[in-house]
N, C-alpha and C positions, 0 to 999 in steps of 0.2 A: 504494500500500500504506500502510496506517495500523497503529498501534497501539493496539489495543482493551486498555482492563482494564473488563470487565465483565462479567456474567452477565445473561442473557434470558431470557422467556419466548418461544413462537413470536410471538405477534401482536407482539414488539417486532424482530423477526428481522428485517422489511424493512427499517425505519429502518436497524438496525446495516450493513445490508448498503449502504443506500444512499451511507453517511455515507463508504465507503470499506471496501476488504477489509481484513482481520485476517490473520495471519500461521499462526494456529493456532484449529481450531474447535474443542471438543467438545459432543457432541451427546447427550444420557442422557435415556434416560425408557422404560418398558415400553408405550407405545401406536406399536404400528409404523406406524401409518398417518402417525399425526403427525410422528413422529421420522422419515420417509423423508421428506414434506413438506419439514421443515428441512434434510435434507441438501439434496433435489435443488434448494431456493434456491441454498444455499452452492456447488453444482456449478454454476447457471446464472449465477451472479455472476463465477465464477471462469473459465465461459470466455467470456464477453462482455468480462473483459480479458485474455485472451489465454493463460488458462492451461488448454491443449490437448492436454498429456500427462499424462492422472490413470492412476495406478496402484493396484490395489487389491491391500490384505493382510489376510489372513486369520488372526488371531492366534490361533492353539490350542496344543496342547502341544509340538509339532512346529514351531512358528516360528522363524527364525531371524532373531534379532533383529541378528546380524553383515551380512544380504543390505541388512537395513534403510540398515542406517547406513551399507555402499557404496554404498548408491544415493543417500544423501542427498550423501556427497559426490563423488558423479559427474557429471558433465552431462549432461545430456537426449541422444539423439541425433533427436528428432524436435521438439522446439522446448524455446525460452529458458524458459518458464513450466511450473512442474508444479503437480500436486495428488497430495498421498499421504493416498489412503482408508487407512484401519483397521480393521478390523471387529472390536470384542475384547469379543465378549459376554457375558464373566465380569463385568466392569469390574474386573480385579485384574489389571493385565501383567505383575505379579511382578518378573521379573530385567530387564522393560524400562521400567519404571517413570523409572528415571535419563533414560534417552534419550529416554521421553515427556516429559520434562521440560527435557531440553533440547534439543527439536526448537520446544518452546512457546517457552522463554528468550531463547535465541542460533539462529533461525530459520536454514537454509541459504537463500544469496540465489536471491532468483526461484522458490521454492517455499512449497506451503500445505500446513499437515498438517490432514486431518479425521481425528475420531477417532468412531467410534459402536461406543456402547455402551449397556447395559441402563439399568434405574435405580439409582442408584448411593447406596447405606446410606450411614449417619453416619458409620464410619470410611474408609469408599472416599472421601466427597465432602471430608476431611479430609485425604485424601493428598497428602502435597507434588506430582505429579505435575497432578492435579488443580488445585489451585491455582496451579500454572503457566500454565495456560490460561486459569483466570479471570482471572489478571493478566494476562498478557501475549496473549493474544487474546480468545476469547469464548467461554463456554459457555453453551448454549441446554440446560436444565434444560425440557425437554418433561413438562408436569403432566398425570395422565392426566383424562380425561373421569369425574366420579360421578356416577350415578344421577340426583340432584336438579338437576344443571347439562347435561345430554342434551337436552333438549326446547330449551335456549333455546342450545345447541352447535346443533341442529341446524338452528333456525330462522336462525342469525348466518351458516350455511357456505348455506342455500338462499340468502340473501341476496345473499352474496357471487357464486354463481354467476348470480344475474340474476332469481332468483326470488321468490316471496311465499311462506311455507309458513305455512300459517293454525293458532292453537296446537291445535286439535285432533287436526288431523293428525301438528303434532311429536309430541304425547302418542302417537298411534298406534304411530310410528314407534319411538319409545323404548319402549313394551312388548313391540312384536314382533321387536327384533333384541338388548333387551335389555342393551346396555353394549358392545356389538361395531359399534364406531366403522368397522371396513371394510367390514360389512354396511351398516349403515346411513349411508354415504355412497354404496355402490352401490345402493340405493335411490333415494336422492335422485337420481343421474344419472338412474335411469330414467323416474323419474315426471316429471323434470326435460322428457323426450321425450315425455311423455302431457299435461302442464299445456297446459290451454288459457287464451291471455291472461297465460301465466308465474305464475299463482297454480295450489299443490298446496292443495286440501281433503281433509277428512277422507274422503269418500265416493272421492275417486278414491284413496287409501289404500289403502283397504278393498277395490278393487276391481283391485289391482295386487299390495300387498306380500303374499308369502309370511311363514311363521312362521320367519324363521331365528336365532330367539335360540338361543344356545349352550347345548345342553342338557348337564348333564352330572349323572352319580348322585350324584359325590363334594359337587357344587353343591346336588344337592336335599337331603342329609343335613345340610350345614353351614346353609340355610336353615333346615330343621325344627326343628332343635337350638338356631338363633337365637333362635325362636320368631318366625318370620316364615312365619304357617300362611300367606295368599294367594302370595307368591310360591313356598311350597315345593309347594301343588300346583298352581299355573301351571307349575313345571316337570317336578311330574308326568307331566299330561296330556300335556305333550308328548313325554316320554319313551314314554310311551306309543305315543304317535303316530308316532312315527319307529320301534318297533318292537324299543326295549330289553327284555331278558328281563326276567322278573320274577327270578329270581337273583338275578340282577346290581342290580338296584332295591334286595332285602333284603339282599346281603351289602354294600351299601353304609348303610345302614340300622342293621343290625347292630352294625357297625363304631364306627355314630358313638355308640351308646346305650353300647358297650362302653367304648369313651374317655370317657366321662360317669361311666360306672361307678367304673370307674380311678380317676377325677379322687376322684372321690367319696371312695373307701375312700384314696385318697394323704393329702388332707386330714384323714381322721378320722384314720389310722393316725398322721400329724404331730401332730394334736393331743393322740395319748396318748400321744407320747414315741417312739411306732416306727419303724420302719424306713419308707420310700417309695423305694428305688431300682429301678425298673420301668419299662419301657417302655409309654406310652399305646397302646390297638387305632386309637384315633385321635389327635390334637391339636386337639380343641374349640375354638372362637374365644373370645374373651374376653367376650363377648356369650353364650356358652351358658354359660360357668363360672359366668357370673353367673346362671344359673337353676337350679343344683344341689338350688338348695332346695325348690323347685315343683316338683320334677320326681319321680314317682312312678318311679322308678327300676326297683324291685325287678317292679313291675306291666308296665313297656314292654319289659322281658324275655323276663315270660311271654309278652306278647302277640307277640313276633317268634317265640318259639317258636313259637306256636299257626300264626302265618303262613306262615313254614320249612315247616311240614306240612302245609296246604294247598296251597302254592307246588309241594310234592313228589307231591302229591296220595296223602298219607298221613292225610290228615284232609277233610270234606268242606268245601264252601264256595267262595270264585269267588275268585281268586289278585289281582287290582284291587282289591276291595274289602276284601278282608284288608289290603295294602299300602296304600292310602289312608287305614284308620283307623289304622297306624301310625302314617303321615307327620304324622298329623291329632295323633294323641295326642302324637308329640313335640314338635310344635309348640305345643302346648296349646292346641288349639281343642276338642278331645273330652278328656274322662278316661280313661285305658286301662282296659279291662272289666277285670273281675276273670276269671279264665284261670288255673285249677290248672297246675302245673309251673311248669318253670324251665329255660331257657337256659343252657347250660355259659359261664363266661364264666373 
């Protein structure tokens, strides 16, 4: 057993583990593939020296953090070595915060604490509890995978597994599972069993991977609104395809021109002195705030209207192509037509 003061990323995790165990892990980050990765190291390290009785805890509202702390000073009855998992996906233990802190500190002999949890904000990763671990054991600060680092994630982990993944292919790969790091590692296994020679190209891609990027309406609205017109109807089409209502496409839609709306009339109402305490129909990203200005507002209204009524088939016209020149105008790849009326907002 060693004493770590450090913080890691995964790819530093073997070294750390190599170097000697730690008395206290924690593990934080929103990519569950990865952050499971780091645990089951931290698990395989800990029973290759002999620590063979891990117990897991479940920390929610209902935990009792008194079970904890008999057990810490209890003795095993099935061996000299433990491991106490944690699972505390708030990252906020509250009232156990002390004890997290000094299970890190003044460790019980012959035991390891893992702690996993989400990713953890400015004032979580500030919490004394927190910083107990980075002092006195290690926490592994799991970074998630972005968009523009995917293709060359993806090509590093075929690598690792024994393979060539040719960048074509990675590109394939990262558009069609899209930012879904479990997906697109269960790809890679499988093509991993189609590559002939251990080299994936683009055409055996194309002729294995499914479309399983995560489709979602509230995703294609916050795209549109970014003004990111290719990926908002990339996920479109797929919503389509998987056989989302059109409703559900426009009251997602709706929602997000309406939070824009909002936003809009908050700010003017601020800059003439008025009132703005109201709740957004959405919370716009900070990438669409920033297009309030470009954005014919009053016009993408009418035009959801005019959509609504077609979608209901109160007005004529094909319910896809109503909804795509939304998507399109709020993105700003079309101008919103001119469309007498107005949407209650």
């Amino acid at each position: 057993m060693i004493l770590s003061e450090m913080r890691v990323n995964l790819d530093q995790l073997p070294a750390a583990l190599q170097r000697g165990l730690a008395s206290a892990y924690l593990v934080s980050g929103e990519e569950f593939l990865l952050a499971g990765e780091a645990a089951d190291a931290i698990r395989a390290a800990a029973r290759a020296q002999g620590y063979a009785d891990r117990r897991v805890y479940f920390v929610d509202r209902g935990f009792s953090w008194d079970q904890l702390r008999s057990d810490s000073q209890s003795l095993s009855l099935f061996a000299d070595r433990r491991l106490f998992e944690l699972r505390l996906p708030s990252g906020k233990p509250d009232k156990g915060a002390a004890q997290l802190a000094a299970l890190a500190t003044n460790p019980p002999p012959d035991v390891i604490t893992l702690v996993l949890t989400e990713k953890l904000d400015k004032k979580s990763m500030d919490a004394p509890w927190v910083q107990a671990f980075s002092q006195h054991g290690v926490w592994v600060a799991v970074r998630s995978v972005g968009e523009a680092e995917l293709q060359a994630w993806l090509v590093a982990r075929a690598r690792r597994a024994g393979f060539t993944l040719e960048e074509p292919a990675a590109e394939l790969i990262a558009e069609r599972t899209e930012g879904n790091l479990l997906a697109a590692d269960q790809e890679l296994a499988k093509l991993g069993l189609l590559a002939k020679d251990g080299r994936i190209d683009a055409p055996l891609v194309l002729q294995s991977v499914g479309d399983s990027a995560r489709y979602d309406v509230l995703q294609l609205a916050a795209a549109a609104a970014a003004g990111d017109a290719h990926r908002a109807v990339h996920i479109f089409h797929g919503l389509r395809r998987e056989g989302i209502e059109p409703t559900l496409i426009l009251w997602a839609l709706v929602r997000e021109v309406r939070g824009l709306w909002q936003a809009h009339e908050r700010n003017r109402l601020r800059s003439g002195g008025g009132g703005s305490n109201w709740s957004l129909a959405a919370r716009p990203s900070e990438r669409a705030l920033s297009r309030l200005r470009s954005l014919a507002l009053p016009a993408l209204l009418a035009q959801a209207g005019q959509a609504d009524r077609i979608v209901k088939g109160m007005a004529s016209g094909d319910a896809s192509t109503a909804l795509l020149g939304l998507v399109a105008a709020l993105a700003g790849a079309l101008q919103p037509p001119c469309i007498s009326g107005r949407v209650a907002i």
